[in-house]
N, C-alpha and C positions, 0 to 999 in steps of 0.2 A: 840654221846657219845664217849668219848675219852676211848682208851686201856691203860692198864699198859704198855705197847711198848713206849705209847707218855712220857713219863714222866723220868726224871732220879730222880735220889735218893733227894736233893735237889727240884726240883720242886712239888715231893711228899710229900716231909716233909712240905712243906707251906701248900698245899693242909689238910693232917692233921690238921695243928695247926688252919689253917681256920673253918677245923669244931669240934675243941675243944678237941683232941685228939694229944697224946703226939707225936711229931715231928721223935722223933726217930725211932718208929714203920714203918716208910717206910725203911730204910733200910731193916731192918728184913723180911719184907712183898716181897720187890724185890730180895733178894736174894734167897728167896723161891722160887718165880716165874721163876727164871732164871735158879735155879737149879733142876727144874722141868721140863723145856723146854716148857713153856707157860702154865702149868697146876701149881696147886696150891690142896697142903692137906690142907684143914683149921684146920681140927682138930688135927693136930699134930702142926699148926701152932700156932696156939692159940693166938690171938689178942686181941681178948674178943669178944663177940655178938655184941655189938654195932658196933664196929668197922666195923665188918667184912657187917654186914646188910649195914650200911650205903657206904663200898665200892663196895657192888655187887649193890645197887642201882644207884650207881655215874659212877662207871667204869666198862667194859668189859675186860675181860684178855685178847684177841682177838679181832681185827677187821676186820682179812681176815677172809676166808672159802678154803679150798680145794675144786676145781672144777672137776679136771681129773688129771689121773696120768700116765704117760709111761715110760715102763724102757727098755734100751737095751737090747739085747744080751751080750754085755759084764759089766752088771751089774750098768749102768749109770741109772740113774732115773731124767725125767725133772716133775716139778711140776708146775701145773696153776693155783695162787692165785687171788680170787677174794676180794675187799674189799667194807666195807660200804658205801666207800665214794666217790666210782665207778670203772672200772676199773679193767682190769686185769694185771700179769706178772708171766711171767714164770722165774722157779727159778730151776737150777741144782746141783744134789749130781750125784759123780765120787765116785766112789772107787779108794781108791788108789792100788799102789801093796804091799806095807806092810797091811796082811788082818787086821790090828786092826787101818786102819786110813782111812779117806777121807777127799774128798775136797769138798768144795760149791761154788757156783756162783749165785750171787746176782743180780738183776736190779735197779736200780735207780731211774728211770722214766718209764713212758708206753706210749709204741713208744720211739720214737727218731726223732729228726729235723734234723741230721747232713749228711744223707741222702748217706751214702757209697752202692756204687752200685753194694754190693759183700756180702751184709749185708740184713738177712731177716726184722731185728728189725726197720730199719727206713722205709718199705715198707707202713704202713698205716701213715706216720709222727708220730706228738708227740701229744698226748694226753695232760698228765701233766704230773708236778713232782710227785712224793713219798715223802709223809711225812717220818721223819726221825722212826714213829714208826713202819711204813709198809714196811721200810727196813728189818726194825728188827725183824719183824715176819717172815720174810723167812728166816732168818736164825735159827731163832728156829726151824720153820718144818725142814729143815736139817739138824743140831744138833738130832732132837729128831727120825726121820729118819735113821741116820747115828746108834745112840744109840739100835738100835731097832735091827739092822743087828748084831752089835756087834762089830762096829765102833765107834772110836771118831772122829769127826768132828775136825780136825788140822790144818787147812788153808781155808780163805776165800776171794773171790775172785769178786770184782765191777766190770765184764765183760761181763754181763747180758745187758737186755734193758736199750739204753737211754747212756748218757754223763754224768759221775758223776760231770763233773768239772761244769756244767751248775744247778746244783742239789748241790753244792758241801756244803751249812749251812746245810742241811740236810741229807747228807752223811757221813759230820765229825761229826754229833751229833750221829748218829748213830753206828759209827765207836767207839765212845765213850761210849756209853751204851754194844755193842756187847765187847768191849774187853776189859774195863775194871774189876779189881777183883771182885768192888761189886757186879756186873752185869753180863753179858754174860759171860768174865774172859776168852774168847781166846787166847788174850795180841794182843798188837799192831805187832808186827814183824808178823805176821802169817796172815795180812791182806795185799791185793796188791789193791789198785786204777788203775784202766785203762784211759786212756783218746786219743782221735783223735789227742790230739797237741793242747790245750786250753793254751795258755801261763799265760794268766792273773792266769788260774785256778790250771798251777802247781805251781806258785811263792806262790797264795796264800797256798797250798796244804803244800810246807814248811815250810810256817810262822806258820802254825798250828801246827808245831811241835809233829805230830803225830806218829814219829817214825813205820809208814808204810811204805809199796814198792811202788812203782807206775813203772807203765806200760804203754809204750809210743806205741800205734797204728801205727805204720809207715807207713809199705805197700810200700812203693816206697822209691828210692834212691834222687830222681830229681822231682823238681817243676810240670813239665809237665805232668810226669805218674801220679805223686801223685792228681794231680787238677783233672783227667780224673776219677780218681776212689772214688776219696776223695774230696768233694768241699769244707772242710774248705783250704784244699790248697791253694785257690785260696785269703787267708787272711793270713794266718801263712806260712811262709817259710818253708822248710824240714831246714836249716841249722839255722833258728833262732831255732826251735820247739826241735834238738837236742842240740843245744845251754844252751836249757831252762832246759833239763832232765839233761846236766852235772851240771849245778848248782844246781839243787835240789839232786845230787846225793852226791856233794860237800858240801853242807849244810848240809846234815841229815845224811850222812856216808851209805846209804840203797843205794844197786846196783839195778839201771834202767833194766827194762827188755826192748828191744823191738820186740813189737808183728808186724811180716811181711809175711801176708798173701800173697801165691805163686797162681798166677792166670796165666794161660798157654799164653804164647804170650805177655804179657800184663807186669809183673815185674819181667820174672825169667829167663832174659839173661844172659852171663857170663861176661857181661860187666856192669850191673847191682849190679850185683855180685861185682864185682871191686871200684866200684861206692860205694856200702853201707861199704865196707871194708875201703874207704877213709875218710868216715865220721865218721866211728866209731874210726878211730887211736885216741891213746891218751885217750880213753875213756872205761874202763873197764865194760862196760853193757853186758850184755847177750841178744844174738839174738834170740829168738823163731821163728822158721821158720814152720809156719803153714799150709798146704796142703788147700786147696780153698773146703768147704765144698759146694755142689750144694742147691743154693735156687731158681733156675728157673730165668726169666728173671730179672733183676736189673731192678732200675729206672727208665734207660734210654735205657729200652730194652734188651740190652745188655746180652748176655749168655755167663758164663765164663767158664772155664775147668779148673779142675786139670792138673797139670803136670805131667810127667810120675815118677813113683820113682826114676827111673836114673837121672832126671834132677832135683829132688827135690833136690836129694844126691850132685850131681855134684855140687849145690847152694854152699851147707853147705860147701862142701868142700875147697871151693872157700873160702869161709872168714876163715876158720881155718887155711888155708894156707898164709892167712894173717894176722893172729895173733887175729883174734877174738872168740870169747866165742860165739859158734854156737850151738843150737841145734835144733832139728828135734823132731817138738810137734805130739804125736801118736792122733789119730784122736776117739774119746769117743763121741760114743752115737747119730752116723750119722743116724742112720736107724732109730730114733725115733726123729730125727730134734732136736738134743740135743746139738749139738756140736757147737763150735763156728762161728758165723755170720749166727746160726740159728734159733735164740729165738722169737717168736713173740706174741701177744697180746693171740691171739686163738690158741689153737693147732687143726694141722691139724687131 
């Protein structure tokens, strides 16, 4: 049985007029829903009895479940959805540090194929995709979550399970119900897409004109590191893959972030450092320089380390001194495997 998730306003209204009931009424119906956070008053709604009988027998508001829930110490909450139609994914709300806002982080897929060796979420592979409605339900329970604290939910974030750009008909549909007015009404600028360097997947990611961010996975400066830790590397170039994020940055006017996780030994020399500062010339993107959150051995065995703060700092330093837009991402919600490159199917 299909959710009000699976459906935009349009596909509703057929649905309607299909079983003889006026078309317009889905609007009215999803913006209830949405401004409810997945819950629905009927009786303030008012659709009439039929309506309403003949939707609770057709539709479910919901087709995940909440399984478990862990929050950090510093107030991060990761949540594990399960749905009908199998499958789990874990989903995170951050507090931000203005107390009337937060952030979420979505998945895409359960599992992932793209198999980063520094990454808890590709450790069981890929499952499957996520429907575009079982995006959208994790971002209600965050939304409704966030509302509950006494937060708005302000930014949201495809850095979750999985490759959206491999998921990407079902992420922009998504994307579209979550931030559109009639619906979710987040607005598009307040959403980021992530991606490993899927080229086809950020050209298309433009064409869609979705007036989102997107976030380019980097990780390495150079073919070599990058293939070692990253095996789509070993298909997309570091220098086509930033290539691809200035044009998409150039086309939609939205500055690229790129996400470049510090793994001790492995990407955070000062020659490295020199290295991503030559690539970024000419290219006004923001570096997020991520500290290596531990998930025990990677795929290939391999056990990584954080670097020491010194040399995290020393990174950053490094490229502001060479004119890049450097920051240093504070680490939310490690002690409950919430933080980034640590989401997985099960929680431990």
């Amino acid at each position: 049985m299909q959710s009000l998730c699976d459906h935009d306003v349009e596909s509703l209204a057929k649905l309607f007029a299909s079983w003889g009931f006026k078309a317009v009424q889905a609007g009215k119906l999803l913006r209830a829903f949405y401004e409810g956070d997945g819950e629905i008053d009927w009786q303030e709604l008012r659709l009439g009895k039929q309506l309403q009988t003949k939707i609770e027998s057709e539709i479910k508001l919901l087709s995940s479940r909440l399984l478990t829930t862990r929050t950090s110490v510093d107030g991060t909450s990761k949540f594990l959805l399960g749905f009908d139609r199998g499958g789990a994914v874990e989903c995170v709300l951050m507090p931000a540090y203005d107390p009337t806002r937060a952030a979420g982080c979505v998945s895409s897929q359960i599992g992932c194929a793209m198999g980063c060796d520094f990454c808890a979420s590709t450790k069981s592979g890929l499952e499957r995709d996520l429907e575009a409605g079982e995006i959208v339900e994790q971002f209600l329970i965050l939304r409704r979550r966030a509302s509950a604290s006494g937060r708005r939910l302000s930014t949201l974030v495809f850095m979750g399970m999985g490759e959206p750009m491999h998921n990407l008909d079902n992420v922009t549909a998504a994307v579209r119900r979550i931030a559109s007015p009639q619906m979710g009404n987040l607005g598009f600028r307040n959403i980021t897409i992530s991606t490993v360097g899927i080229i086809p997947g950020i050209e298309q990611l433009a064409d869609a004109d979705l007036n989102v961010h997107l976030a380019l996975s980097l990780h390495a400066p150079d073919d070599a590191t990058r293939s070692r830790i990253v095996p789509t590397g070993r298909k997309f170039g570091v220098r086509d893959i930033v290539a691809a994020a200035r044009r998409f940055q150039e086309r939609t006017g939205r500055v690229v972030n790129i996400e470049y996780c510090l793994l001790e030994g492995v990407n955070d020399h000062d020659e490295q450092a020199h290295a991503l500062a030559d690539l970024m010339e000419g290219f006004r993107a923001h570096v997020n320089l991520i500290p290596y959150n531990p998930i025990g051995p990677g795929l290939s065995g391999a056990i990584y380390r954080t670097p020491s703060p010194a040399k995290i700092s020393g990174f950053g330093q490094i490229l502001r001194s060479r004119g890049v837009v450097a920051h240093i991402r504070r680490t939310r919600g490690d002690d409950v495997s919430a933080a980034c490159g640590q989401l997985r199917e099960m929680m431990a």
